[in-house]
N, C-alpha and C positions, 0 to 999 in steps of 0.2 A: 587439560580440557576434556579428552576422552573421560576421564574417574567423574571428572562434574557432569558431564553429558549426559553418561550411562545412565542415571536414575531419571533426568527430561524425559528420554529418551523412551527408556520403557514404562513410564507415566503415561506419555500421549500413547504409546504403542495400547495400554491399557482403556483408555475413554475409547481410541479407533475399532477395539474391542468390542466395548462394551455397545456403541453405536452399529457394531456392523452385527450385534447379537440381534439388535432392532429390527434391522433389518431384515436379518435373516430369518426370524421369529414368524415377521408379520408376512413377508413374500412368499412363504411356508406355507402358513397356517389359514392365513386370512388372505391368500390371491392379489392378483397385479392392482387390481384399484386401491387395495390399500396399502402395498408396496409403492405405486405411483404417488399416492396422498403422503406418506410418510417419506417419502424419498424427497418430494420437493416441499415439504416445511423441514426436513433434516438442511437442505440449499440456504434458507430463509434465515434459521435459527445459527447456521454455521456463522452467516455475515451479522448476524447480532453479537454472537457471541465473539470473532474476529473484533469489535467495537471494545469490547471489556479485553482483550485477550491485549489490543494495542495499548489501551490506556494503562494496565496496570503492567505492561510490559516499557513503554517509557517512562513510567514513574520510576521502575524498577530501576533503567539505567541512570537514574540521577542518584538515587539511593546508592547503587554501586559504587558510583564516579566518589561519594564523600564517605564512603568504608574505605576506599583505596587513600582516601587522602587526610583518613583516619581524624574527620570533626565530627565530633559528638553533638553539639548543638546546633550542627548544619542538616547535622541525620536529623536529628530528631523533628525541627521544624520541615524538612522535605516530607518525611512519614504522615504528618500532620495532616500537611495542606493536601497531599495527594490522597488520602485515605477521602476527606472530605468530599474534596472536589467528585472523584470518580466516582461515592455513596451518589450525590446530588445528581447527576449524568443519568447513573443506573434507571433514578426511581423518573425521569423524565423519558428516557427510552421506553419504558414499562407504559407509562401512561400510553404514550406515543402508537405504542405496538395495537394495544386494546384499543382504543379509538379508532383506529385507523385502519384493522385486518381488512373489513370491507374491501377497501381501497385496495391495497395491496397488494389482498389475493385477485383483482382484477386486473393489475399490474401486472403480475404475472399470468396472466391469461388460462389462468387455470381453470378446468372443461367445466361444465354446468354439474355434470354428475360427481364431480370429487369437490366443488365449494365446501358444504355443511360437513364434512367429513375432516376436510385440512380447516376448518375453521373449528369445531370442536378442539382437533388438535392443538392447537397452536394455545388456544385460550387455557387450555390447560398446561401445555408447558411455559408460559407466560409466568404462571405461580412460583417458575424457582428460579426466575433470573437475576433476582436479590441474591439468589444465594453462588448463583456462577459469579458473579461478581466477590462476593468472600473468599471464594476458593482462589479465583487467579489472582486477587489482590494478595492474598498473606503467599499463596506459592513463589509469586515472583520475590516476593520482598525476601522471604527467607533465603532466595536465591539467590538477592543481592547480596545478603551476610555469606554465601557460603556454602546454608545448608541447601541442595538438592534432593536426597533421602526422603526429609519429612514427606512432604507435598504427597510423594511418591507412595508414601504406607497409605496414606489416608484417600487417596485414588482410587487403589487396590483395593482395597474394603466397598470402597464406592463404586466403581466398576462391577466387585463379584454380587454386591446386594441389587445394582439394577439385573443382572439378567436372572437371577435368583426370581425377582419381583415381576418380570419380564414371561418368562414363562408360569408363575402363579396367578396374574393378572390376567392372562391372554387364555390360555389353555386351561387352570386351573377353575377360573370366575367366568371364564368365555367373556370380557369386558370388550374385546377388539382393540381395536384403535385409540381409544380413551385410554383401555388398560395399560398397553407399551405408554403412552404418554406419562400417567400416573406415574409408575416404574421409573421413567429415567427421574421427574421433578423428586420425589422420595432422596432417591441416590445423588442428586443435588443438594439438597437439603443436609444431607448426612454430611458431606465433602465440606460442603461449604462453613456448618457450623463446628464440626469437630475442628477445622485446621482454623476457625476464627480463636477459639477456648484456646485451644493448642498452643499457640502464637503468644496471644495475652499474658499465660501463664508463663510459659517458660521463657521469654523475652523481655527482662526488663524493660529495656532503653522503648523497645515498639510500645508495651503496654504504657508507659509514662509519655511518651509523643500525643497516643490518641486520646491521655485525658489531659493536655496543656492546652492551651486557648491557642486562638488562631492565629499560627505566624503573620507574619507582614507581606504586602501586595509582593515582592521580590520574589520569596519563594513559590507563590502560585504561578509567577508570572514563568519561573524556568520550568514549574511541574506542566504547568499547560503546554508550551514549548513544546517537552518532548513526547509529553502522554496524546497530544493532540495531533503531531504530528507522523509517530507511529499509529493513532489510531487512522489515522484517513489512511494510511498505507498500507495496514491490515485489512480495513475495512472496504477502500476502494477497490482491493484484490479480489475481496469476495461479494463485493457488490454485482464486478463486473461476470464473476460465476453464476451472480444471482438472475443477471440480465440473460447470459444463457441458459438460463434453466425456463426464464421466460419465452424463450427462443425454441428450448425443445419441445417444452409445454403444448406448442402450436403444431406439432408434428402428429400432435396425439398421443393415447395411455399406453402405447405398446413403446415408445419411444422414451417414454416420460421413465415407464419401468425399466429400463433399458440402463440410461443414463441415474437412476436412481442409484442400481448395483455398482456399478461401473465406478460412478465417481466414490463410494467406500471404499474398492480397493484400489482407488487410484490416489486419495487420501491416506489408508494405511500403507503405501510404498514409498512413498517420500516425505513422510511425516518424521523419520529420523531426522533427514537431510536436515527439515528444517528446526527443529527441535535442539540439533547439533550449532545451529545459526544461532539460535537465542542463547545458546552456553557461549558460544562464540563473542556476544557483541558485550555479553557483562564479563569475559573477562578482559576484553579491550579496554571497557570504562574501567573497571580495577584499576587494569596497569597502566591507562592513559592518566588517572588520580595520582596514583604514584610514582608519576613523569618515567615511568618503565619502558621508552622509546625501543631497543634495541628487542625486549621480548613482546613486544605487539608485533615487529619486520615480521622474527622468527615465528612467532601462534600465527599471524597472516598466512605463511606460506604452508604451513606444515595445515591447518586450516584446509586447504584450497584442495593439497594431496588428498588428504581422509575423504573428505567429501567426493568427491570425483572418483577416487577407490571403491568406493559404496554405491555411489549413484549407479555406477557402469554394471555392476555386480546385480542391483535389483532392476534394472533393465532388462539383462538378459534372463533374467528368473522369469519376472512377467509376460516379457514374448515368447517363450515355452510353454505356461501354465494359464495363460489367457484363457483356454477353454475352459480348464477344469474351474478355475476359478471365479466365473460366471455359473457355474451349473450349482454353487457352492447357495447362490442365491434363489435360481429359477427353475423351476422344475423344468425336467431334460426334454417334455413333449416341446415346449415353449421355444423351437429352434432359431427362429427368426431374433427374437430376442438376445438368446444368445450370441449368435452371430454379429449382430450390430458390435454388443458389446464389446465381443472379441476385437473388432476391429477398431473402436475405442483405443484402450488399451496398448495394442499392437501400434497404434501412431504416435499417441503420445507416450507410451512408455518407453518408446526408444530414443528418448530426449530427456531422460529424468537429471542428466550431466546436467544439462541447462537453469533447468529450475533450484538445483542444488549449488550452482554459483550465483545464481541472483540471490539466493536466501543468502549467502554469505555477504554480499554486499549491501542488501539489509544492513547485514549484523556493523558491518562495516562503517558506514555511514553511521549509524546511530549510537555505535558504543565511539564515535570518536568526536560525536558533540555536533556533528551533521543530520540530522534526523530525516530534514527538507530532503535531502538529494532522493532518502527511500520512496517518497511521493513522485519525485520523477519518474523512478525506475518502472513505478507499477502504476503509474499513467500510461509510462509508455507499453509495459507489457501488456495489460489488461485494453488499452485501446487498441489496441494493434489487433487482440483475439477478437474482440468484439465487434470493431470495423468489419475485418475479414468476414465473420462468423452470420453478418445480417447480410454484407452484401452479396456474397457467393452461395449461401446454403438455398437461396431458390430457384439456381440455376438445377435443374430437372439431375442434369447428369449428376451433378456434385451432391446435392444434397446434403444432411449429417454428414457427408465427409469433411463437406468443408467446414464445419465447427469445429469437429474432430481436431483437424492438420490446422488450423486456425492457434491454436496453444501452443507450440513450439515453437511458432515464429515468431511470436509475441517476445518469447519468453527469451529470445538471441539479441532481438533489437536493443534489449533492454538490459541484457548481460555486456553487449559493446559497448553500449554507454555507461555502463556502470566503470569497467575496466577502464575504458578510455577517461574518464573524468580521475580515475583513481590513479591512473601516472602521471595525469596532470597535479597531483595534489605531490605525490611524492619526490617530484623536481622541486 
């Protein structure tokens, strides 16, 4: 599990990169208004992208589920139907986004002065969300055969050209905010169409699925199942970040900037954990195809150790380093901001345990043919933050604390029940 991980692993570690380059660039060069503008359509574009990240993350696990149970004709019409479906999803979301920014930047209650700025934004990285969708669709897929690696070269390349393009765009052209925008759609575009060609070329069985006609209502009906059900669970999770970001929004730009920094490296700290979850649940679907009962017990347990080893280890890194690594975004006059942040951080990252066993039960539920129960899990955690997080944060005293402490609690409720259901299944 760890040799498959390793490359997930430092792929996302590589995009949290490449996005905290964004940030870092524009909070630098171009000041809070436009670190606060890019920091909440980075919120926005997370839970779009979270949408394509579930879809072609349960596709993936049906894909696995018939490698492990080695049918070729099962693959191929699974590859089929889900390539389609989630293609048709993409270009409806896209519509969806453009029509509707208006709207949903008011949704978010974003200040009068950063509207025209995150609407610019947005409309321009709008342009490579066809191509996000290329990228996680053949990554997962290759994942389900096996390969990790690829996805991972073609990241790297795509990672090092956006901040390449990052700072030639920004600094170089003085573009601002458009130009970071530019820069990442570019390095989308590149990810997405290299690993489509990739794919095609050196994968028979995939390139011969995507030109056969369309399986029969059966297999859409299992791809939708899991792709849908993962995605409400991906997406719900970051919907409900979304809704606090609508929350911080109302605090104002000094907050807004605050929370902008804060959640990139609260993102880059347990983005193993979870990354380690999604190697997790395809190799349950494998060994759950291959009726491999005895080494799911064993990968469960051993599973549960790594994670919880890791978790504890970048907890106490980030309650150490919380300062430095806010100053890493905000220039050091900016004290208040920093501070917030720090204290960010400092509450939730002493609970990263938490969030590192819900990801496993994710992984849990969904590579063993459950998908639904992950919709529980992250109902229950994401309500639980969200409730807390509107009803406590106006209380004068609490304020941003209580959004703050509001995420750990969420994130326990939700690992009990997770547990607790899961030794009910295993009696």
């Amino acid at each position: 599990m760890l040799l498959f991980a390793g490359p997930m692993i430092l792929g996302n570690l590589l995009q949290q990169l490449y996005n905290i380059a964004d940030t870092l660039i524009v909070g630098r060069f171009l000041g809070s208004q436009a670190l606060a503008a890019v920091g909440s359509t980075y919120t926005l574009f997370t839970f779009l992208t979270s949408i394509f990240i579930g879809l072609c993350m349960g596709s993936g696990t049906v894909v696995a589920y018939y490698v492990g149970k080695k049918e070729a004709d099962s693959l191929e019409k699974s590859i089929s139907a889900s390539f389609w479906f989630i293609a048709l999803l993409t270009v409806l979301i896209n519509v969806f986004l453009v029509t509707g920014l208006d709207r949903i930047l008011q949704l978010l209650q974003v200040p009068a002065s950063l509207t025209a700025l995150m609407g610019d934004y947005v409309r321009i990285i709008a342009c490579g969300l066809i191509f996000v969708f290329l990228y996680n669709y053949f990554a997962f897929l290759l994942r389900a055969f096996g390969n990790s690696l690829t996805p991972l070269i073609f990241l790297g390349i795509s990672s090092a050209l956006n901040i390449v393009l990052d700072l030639v765009f920004v600094l170089l052209f003085d573009l601002g905010v458009a130009g970071a925008a530019w820069a990442t759609v570019a390095s989308q575009i590149f990810a997405g169409t290299a690993l489509f060609i990739y794919t095609v070329k050196k994968e028979p069985l995939i390139r011969h699925a995507l030109r056969c006609r369309l399986p029969g209502h059966t297999y859409f009906v299992q791809i939708i199942r899991f792709s849908i059900a993962t995605c409400i669970q991906q997406s719900v999770m970051n919907f409900g970040i979304l809704m606090i970001q609508g929350l911080v929004n109302s605090f104002g730009t000094s907050i807004m900037a605050t929370f902008a920094a804060a959640v990139k490296i609260d993102a880059f700290a347990y983005m193993p954990a979870q990354e380690f979850g999604n190697a997790f649940s395809t190799f349950l679907s494998q060994n759950n195809g291959a009726g491999k009962k005895d080494r799911i017990r064993q990968g469960t347990r051993n599973a549960f150790l790594i994670s919880m080893a890791f978790c504890l280890s970048v907890s106490a890194i980030i309650f150490v380093m919380a300062p430095r690594l806010m100053s890493f975004f905000v220039a050091p006059e900016n004290t208040g901001i920093i501070s917030i942040g720090v204290q960010y951080l400092r509450i939730e990252g002493s609970f990263y345990c938490l969030i590192g066993i819900l990801f496993l039960l994710y992984a849990y539920y969904r590579g063993l043919g459950r998908p639904e129960m992950s919709i529980v899990l992250t109902v229950i955690s994401l309500g639980t933050r969200v409730l807390l997080a509107y009803a406590l944060s106006p209380i004068p005293l609490l304020g941003t604390t209580a959004i703050w402490a509001a995420i750990p609690i969420g994130w326990l409720l939700a690992d009990l029940t997770g547990i607790a259901f899961m030794k009910k299944l295993v009696k």
